[in-house]
C-alpha positions in Angstrom: 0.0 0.0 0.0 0.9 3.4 -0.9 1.0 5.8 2.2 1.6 9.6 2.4 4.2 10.4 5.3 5.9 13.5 5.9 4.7 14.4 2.5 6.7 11.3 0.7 5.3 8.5 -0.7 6.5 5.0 0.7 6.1 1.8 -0.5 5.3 -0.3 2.3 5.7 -4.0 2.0 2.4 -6.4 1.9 3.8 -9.3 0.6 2.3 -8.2 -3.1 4.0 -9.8 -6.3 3.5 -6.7 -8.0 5.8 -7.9 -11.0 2.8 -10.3 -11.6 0.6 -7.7 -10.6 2.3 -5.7 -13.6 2.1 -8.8 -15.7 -1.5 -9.1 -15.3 -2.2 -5.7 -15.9 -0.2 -4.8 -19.3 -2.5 -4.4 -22.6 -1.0 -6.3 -25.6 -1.8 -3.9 -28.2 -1.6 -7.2 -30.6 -3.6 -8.7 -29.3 -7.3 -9.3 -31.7 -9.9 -7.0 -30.5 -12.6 -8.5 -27.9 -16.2 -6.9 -29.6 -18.0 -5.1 -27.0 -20.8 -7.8 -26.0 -23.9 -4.9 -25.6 -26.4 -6.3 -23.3 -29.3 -4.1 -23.2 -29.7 -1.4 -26.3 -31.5 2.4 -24.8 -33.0 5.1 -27.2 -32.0 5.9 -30.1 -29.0 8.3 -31.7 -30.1 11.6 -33.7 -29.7 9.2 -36.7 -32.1 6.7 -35.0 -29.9 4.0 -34.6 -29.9 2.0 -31.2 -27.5 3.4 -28.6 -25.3 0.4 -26.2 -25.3 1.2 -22.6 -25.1 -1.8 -20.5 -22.1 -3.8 -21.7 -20.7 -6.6 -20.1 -17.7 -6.3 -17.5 -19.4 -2.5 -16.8 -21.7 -0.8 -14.8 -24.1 1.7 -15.0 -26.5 4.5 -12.8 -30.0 5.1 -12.6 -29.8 8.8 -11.1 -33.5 10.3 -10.0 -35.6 12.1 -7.6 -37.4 10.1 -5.2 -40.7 8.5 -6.7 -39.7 8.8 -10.1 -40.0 5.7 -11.9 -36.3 4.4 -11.3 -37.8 1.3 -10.2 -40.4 0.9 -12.9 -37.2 1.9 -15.5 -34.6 -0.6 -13.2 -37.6 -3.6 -14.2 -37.7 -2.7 -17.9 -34.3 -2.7 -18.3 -34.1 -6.4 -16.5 -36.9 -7.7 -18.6 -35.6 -6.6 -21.8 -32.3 -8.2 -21.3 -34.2 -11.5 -20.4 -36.3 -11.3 -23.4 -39.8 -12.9 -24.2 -42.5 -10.2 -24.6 -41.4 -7.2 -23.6 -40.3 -5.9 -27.1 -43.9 -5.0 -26.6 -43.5 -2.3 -23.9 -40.7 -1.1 -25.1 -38.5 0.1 -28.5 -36.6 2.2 -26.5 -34.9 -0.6 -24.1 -34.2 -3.7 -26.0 -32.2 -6.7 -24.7 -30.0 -8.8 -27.0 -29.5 -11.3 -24.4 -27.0 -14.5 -26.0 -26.4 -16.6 -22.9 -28.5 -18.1 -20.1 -26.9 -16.2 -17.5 -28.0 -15.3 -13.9 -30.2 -11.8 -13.5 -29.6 -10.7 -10.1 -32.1 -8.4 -8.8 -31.2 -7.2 -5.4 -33.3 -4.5 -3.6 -32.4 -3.0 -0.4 -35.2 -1.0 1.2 -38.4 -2.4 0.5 -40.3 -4.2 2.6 -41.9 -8.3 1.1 -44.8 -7.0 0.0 -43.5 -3.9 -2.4 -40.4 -6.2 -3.5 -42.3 -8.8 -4.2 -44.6 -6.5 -6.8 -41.3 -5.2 -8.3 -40.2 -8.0 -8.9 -43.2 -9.4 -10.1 -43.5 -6.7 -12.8 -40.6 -8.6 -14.7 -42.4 -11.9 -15.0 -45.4 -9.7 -16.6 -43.7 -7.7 -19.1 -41.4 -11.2 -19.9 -44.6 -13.0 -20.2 -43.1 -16.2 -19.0 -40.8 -16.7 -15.5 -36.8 -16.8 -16.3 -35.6 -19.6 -14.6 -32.5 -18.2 -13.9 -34.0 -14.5 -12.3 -33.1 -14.7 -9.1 -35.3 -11.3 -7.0 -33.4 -11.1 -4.0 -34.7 -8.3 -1.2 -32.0 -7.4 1.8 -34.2 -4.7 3.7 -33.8 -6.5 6.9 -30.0 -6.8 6.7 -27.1 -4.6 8.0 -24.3 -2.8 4.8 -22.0 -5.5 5.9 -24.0 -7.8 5.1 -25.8 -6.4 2.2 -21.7 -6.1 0.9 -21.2 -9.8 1.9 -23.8 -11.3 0.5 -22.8 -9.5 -2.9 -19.7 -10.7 -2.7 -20.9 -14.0 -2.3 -23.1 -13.9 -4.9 -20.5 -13.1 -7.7 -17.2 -15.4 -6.3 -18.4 -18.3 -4.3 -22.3 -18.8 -4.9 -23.6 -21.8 -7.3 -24.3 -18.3 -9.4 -20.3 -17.3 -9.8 -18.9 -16.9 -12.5 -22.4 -17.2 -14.8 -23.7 -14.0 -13.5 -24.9 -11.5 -16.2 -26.9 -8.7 -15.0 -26.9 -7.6 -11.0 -29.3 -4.5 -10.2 -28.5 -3.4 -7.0 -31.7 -1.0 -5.8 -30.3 1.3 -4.4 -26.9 1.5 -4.2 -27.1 4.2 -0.9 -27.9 1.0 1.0 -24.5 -0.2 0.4 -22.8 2.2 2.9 -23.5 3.8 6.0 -22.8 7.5 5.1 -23.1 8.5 1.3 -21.4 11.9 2.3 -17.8 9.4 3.4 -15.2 10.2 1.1 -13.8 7.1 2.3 -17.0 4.7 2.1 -17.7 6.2 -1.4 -14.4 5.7 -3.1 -14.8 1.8 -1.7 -18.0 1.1 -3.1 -16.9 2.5 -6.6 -13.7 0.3 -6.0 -15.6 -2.7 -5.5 -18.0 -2.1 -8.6 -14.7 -1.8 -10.9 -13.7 -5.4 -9.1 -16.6 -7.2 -9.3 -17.6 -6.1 -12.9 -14.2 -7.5 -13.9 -15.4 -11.0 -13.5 -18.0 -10.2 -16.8 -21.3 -9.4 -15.4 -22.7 -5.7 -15.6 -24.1 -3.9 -12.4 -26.9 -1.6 -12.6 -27.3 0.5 -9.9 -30.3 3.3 -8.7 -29.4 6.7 -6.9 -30.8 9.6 -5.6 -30.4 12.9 -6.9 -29.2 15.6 -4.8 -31.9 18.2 -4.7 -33.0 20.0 -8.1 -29.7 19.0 -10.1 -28.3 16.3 -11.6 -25.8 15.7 -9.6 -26.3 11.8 -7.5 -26.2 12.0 -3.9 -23.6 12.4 -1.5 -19.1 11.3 -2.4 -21.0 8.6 -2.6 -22.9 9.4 -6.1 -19.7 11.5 -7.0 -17.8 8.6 -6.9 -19.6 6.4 -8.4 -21.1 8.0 -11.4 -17.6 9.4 -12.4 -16.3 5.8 -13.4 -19.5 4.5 -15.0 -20.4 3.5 -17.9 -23.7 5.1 -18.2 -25.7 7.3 -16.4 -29.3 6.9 -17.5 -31.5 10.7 -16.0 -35.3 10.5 -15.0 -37.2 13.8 -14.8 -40.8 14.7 -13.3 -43.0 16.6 -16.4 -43.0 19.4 -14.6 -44.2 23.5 -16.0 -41.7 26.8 -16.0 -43.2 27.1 -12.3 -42.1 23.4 -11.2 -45.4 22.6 -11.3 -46.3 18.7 -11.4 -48.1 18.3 -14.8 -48.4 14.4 -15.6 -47.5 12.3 -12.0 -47.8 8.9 -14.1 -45.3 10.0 -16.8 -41.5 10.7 -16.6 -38.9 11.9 -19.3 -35.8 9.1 -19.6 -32.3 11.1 -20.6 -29.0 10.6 -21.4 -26.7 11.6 -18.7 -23.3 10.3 -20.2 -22.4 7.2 -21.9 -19.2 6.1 -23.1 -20.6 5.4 -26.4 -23.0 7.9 -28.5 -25.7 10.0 -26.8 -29.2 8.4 -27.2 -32.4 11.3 -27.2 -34.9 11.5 -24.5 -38.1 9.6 -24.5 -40.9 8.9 -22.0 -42.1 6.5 -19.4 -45.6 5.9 -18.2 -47.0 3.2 -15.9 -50.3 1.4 -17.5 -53.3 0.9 -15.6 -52.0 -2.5 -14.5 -48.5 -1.0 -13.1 -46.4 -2.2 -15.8 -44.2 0.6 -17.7 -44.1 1.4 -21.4 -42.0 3.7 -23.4 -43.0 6.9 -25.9 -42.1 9.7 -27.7 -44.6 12.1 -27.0 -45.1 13.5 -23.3 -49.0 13.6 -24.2 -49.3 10.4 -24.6 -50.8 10.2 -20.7 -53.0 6.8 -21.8 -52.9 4.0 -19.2 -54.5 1.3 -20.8 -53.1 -2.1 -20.9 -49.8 -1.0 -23.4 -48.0 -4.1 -24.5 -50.7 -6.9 -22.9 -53.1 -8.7 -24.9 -56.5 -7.5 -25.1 -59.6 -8.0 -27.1 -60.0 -6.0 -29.6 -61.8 -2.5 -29.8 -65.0 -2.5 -31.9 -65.2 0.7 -33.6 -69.1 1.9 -34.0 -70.0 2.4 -37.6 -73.1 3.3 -40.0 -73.9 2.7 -43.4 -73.8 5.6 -45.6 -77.0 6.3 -45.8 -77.6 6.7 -42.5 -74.6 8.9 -42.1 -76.1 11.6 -44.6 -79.6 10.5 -45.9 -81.1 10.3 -48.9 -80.6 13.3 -50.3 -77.1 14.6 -49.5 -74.8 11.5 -50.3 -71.6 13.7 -51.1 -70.4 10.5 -54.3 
């Protein structure tokens, strides 16, 4: 470990191999080029061409005011990656999911009955249960533990080393102060270890306040080495009035890739999300479930303008 005394720096001794360390770490620029394995596509480019933003080995932010959708977004973006029916709720998040790995949803402050609906919502929009979605809710359990079990999860569970996806809701619940330099900086470190082993961790945050900034070091540190930070905004007037409570705008915070344009999400009337283009679009019928189909009134022609006054 590298320590700052008397304003030097000295290498104290740990035991390290650090000419193995070096050997592990050193790019070979010859080496052929590993494709970037996308796992969940999100909007689209100005040229309308699907943007990447969860890859594999990476992780990514959900940063929002409270009661904003995150978790309605966080469910969408899990039941895209796993596939089945979802396509139809959503042209805006679309998996391309190749293997049968582990989805790991983890929430932290919800109680068994709320998790439980969350969680539920991915079955819905999949249309069929994943066998290998594993909801996991850790409200009764202390950070330690919540960081344990984690850790677990990805290097010594029957899961390791087959783990895709992890959503970890939210990621606050992961230390005991998000305004420690110290306990921030560690969460970001572990994120950059445990994405190294190939899965991609997608995390939800608090804003702080009005601005886009995420909470706390905490949300500093963590959203500065990120992939992708995906924005969530209340439709809201000049006056910060509340216009459309069941409707959010989804923007592009940063990616490392290309910029995708904002869009909308809205809950149905049977609390399942959907995506749009156009913040009027307020309807909350069933969007993306199977329904019987409308019967449109009609009337002959005749009846429609007489006799007399048939216009051909």
């Amino acid at each position: 470990m590298i320590q700052l005394i008397e304003d030097k720096l000295i290498l104290e001794d740990e035991g390290k191999d650090y000419a193995l360390m070096l050997n592990e770490c050193i790019v070979d620029l010859d080496a052929p080029d590993k494709p970037l394995e996308t796992f969940v596509y999100i909007g689209n480019d100005e040229r309308g061409k699907r943007c990447s933003v969860i890859t594999r080995g990476e992780y990514s932010c959900i940063v929002a005011s409270a009661k904003t959708k995150k978790s309605f977004c966080k469910s969408l973006i899990t039941a895209a990656y796993i596939g089945g029916n979802t396509y139809a709720f959503s042209t805006h998040i679309q998996g391309d999911r190749k293997t049968e790995g582990y989805v790991i949803d983890l929430d932290t402050e919800q109680g068994t009955y709320y998790a439980k609906k969350t969680f539920s919502r991915v079955e819905k929009m999949v249309g069929n249960r994943y066998k290998n979605y594993i909801p996991i809710a850790t409200r009764s359990k202390s950070v330690q533990e919540r960081l344990g079990l984690i850790e677990w999860l990805i290097y010594k569970s029957p899961y390791a080393g087959n783990i895709d996806l992890l959503l970890v809701d939210g990621i606050a619940d992961l230390v005991y102060n998000t305004n420690d330099i110290v306990e921030g900086a560690k969460v970001a470190e572990m994120m950059l270890q445990w994405t190294s082993e190939g899965l991609h961790i997608c995390n939800i945050i608090h804003k702080a306040g009005n601005n886009d900034k995420a909470r706390g070091h905490l949300g500093t540190a963590v959203t500065i080495k990120a992939e992708s930070i995906i924005f969530m905004d209340r439709l809201v007037d000049d006056q910060g009035n509340l216009l459309e409570k069941n409707t959010v705008k989804v923007r592009c915070g940063y990616v490392r890739g290309i910029d995708f344009e904002d869009f909308y999400l809205t809950v149905n009337d049977n609390g399942l999300p959907f995506t749009h283009t156009d913040p009027r679009h307020n309807v909350f019928k069933t969007v993306g479930e199977v329904k019987e189909k409308e019967i449109i009134p009609t009337m002959s022609v005749k009846d429609a303008f007489g006799d007399d006054n048939i216009p051909f």
